[in-house]
N, C-alpha and C positions, 0 to 999 in steps of 0.2 A: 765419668768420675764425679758429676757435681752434684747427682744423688748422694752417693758418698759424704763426701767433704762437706756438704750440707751436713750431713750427720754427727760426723765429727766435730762440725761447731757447735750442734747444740747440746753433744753431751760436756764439750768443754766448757761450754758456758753454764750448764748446770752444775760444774762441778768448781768454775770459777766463783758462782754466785753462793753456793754452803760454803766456799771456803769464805765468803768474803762475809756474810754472818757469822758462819765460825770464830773466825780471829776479833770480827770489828766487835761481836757483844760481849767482850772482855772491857774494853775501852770504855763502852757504852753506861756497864754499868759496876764498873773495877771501883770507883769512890765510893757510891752509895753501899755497896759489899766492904769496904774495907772499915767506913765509918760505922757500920753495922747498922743502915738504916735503914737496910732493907738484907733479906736472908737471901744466899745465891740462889735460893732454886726460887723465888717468890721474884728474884732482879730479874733471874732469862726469860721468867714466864711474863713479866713486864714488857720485856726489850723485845720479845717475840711478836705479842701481839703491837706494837710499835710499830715496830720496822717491817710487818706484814704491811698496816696499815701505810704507812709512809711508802712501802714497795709500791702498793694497789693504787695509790694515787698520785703517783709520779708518770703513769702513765697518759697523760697527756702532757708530759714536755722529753715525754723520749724522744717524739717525731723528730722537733725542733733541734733537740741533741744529737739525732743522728743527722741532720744536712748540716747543723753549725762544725760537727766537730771532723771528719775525714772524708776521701771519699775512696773507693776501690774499685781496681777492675773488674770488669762483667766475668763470668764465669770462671773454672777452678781456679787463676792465678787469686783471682780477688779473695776466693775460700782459702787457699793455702796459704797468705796472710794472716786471715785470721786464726788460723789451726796454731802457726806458727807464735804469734802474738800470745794468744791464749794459752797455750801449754808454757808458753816461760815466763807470765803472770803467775800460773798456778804452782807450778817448779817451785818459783822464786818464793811464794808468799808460803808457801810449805816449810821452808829453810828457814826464815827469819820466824815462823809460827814454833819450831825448834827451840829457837835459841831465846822467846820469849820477847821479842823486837815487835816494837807495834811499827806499824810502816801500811802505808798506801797503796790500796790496790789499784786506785785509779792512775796514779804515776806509773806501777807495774807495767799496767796494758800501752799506757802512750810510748812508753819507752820500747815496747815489744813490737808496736808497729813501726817506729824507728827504724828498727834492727831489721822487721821481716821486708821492711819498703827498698832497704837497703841492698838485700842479698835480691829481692824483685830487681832491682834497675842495674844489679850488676848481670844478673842472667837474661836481658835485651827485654824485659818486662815495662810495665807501667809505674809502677811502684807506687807509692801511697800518697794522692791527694792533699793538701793541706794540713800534715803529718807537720809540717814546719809551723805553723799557728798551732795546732795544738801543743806540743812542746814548749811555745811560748807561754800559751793562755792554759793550759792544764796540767804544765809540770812546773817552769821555772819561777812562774810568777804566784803561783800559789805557793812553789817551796819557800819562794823566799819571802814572801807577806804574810800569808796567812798565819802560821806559826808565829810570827814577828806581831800581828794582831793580838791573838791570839793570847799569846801572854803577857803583853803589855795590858790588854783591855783587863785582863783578869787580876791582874798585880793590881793595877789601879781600884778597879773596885773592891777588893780589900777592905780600904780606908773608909769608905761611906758605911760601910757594913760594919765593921768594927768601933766606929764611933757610934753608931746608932746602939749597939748592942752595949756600951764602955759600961752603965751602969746597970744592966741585969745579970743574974746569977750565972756562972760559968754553966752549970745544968740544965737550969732554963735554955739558955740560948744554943746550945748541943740539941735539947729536946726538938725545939722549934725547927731548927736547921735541917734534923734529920729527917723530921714530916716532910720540909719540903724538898725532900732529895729525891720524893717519889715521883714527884710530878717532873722534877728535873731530869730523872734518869731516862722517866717516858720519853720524855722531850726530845731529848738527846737520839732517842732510839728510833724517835718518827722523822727526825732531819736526817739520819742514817738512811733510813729508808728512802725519805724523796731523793735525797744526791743521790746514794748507788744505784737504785734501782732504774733510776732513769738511763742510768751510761749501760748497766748491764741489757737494758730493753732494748738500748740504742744498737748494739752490740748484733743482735739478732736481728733487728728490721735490715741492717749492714750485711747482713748475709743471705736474708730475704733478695733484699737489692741487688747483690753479687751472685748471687743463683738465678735471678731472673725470674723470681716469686711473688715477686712482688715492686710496685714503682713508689714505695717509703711515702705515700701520702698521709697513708694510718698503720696502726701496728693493730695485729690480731691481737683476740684475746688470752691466745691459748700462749704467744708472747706474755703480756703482763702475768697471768696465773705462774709460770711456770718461773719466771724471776720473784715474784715473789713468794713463792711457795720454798722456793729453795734459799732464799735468804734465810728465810724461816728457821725450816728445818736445822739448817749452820745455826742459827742461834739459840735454838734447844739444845744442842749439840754442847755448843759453849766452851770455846779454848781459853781457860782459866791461866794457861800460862801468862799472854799476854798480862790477863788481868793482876797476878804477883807485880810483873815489873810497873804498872803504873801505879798500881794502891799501895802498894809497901816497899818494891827496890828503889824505886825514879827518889820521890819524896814523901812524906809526910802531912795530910791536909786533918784539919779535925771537921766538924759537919758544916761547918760557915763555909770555910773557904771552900769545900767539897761544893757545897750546892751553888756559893758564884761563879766555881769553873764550870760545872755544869749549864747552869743556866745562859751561859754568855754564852757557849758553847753552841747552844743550842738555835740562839738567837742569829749568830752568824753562818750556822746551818740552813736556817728560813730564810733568811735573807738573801745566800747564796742561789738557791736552786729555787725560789719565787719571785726575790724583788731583782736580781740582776743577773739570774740566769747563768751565773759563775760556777764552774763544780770546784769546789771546796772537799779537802780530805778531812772525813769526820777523825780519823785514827789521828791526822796531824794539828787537827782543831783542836782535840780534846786531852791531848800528849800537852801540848803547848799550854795551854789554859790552866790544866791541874798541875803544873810546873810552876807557872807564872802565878797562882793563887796560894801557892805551896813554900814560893821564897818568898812571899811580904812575911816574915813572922819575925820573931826579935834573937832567933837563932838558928842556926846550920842544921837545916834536914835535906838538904839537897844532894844526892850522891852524884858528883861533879863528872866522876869517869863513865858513869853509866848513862849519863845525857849526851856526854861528846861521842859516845860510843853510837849513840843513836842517831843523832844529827849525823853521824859520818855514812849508816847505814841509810838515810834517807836522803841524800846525796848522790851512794853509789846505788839505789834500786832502780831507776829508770836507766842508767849505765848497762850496768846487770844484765837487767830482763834484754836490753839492745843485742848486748850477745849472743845470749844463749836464742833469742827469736832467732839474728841473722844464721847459727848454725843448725838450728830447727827448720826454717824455710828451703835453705839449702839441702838438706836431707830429705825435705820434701816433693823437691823439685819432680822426679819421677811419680809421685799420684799426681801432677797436674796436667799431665800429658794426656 
């Protein structure tokens, strides 16, 4: 069976990784689109070749990512973990891509191994490795800071930006803002790339390791090509929903605050995945930022129920996917035999 389930991973993880372009190049480039500073098909063909880039060079800190972050049993229990994990990331993030919820797919998957670690150690299994650190370092502590960063940093810059600009023309300073929404939007769309691309790599050498294909020193190529090829594709692809709820349901930004939530955005994306090796939710970095950039103004554009509503659903996502992995793993149980 581990030929198999090998297989099954890696069409799930191709199909985890379009989805996770698909929905995240809404985010990526939903302000620059909305402030009209860039045209949407001129934003994804931005964001694409970005987040290829950012995919193709994340590839030397997938290794790292893959021995920091789980570990799994050798052969099919280890595969049908992740079959399990993987399918209630992709479920989950299909549901909330519905209903126009931006939300983390990297929280999806930790929570998914959770669930499938879970129903592993109830059926006399192994069950998942250092599943308890990640939850710590890749779900609750990013849920509860990063966001919490996030728009704090972006509210506050605000004020230096808007005093600098107090006496030039309201047009002028629109004009200027929206040039530089392009470099922000790329920005934004290559720290996309190095965070996700690295956990999705990581993802796959995990299964490499769990098939006994491999002993996770280095990742093939035909790994990085194929994460980043498929982030890609999702990103041409472009689920524009999302993009509604953050450029015109969430709030209101005009091209300043647009391009300081971006830019910060961006900056705590690099930071994460080079200077401290953190994976950061670009979906919850950049939710948070154009939130936080979107209420400094001197009046109410905030739609207060559709934020609560979000925050609630980014709460219950790794909850969620814990479920539905532990009754997915369990209905698995007979391909690991």
């Amino acid at each position: 069976m581990t030929p198999f389930l090998f297989g099954v991973v890696v069409v799930l993880t191709a199909t985890f990784a379009f989805l996770n372009g698909f929905r995240d190049v809404s985010v990526a480039v939903a302000v620059a689109a909305r402030t009209r500073a860039l045209t949407p098909s001129v934003a994804v063909l931005l964001a694409a070749f970005f987040n290829l880039l950012g995919a193709l060079l994340s590839a030397s800190l997938a290794v790292a990512a893959s021995q920091a972050w789980i570990s799994l049993p050798r052969g099919p229990e280890g595969l049908g973990i992740l079959v399990a994990s993987l399918g209630s990331a992709v479920v989950w993030g299909i549901i909330l891509w519905r209903r126009g919820i931006p939300a983390s797919s990297t929280h999806a998957l930790v929570g998914g191994f959770a669930g499938a670690g879970i129903a592993s150690l109830i059926l006399g299994g192994q069950g998942v490795g250092g599943v308890d650190h990640s939850l710590l370092v890749q779900v609750i502590l990013p849920l509860l800071l990063s966001p919490v960063v996030a728009y704090a940093g972006a509210f506050l810059l605000v004020y230096p930006f808007t005093w600098a600009a107090r006496h030039t023309q309201p047009s002028v300073v629109n004009q200027r803002f929206r040039r530089s929404q392009a470099i922000a939007a790329g920005s934004v769309a290559f720290g996309h790339g190095l965070q996700d691309g690295q956990r999705i790599s990581a993802v796959l050498l995990l299964a490499l390791i769990a098939a006994g294909y491999s002993d996770g020193g280095t990742i093939p190529l035909w790994i990085v090509l194929l994460t980043a090829i498929m982030i890609t594709i999702g990103t041409l692809f472009g689920g524009w929903r999302i993009s509604q709820t953050v450029g015109h349901r969430m709030t209101r930004v005009d091209p300043l605050r647009g391009s300081v939530a971006q830019i910060y955005s961006a900056l705590m994306l690099f930071v994460g995945a080079i200077g401290l090796q953190w994976p950061l939710s670009s979906t919850h970095t950049v939710t948070a930022a154009v939130l936080g950039a979107g209420s400094n103004q001197s009046f109410a554009v905030t739609n207060r129920r559709l934020v609560i509503r979000i925050l609630g659903l980014w709460l219950l996502t790794p909850i969620a996917t814990a479920a539905l992995a532990f009754i997915l793993a369990l209905a698995a149980t007979p391909l690991e035999i």
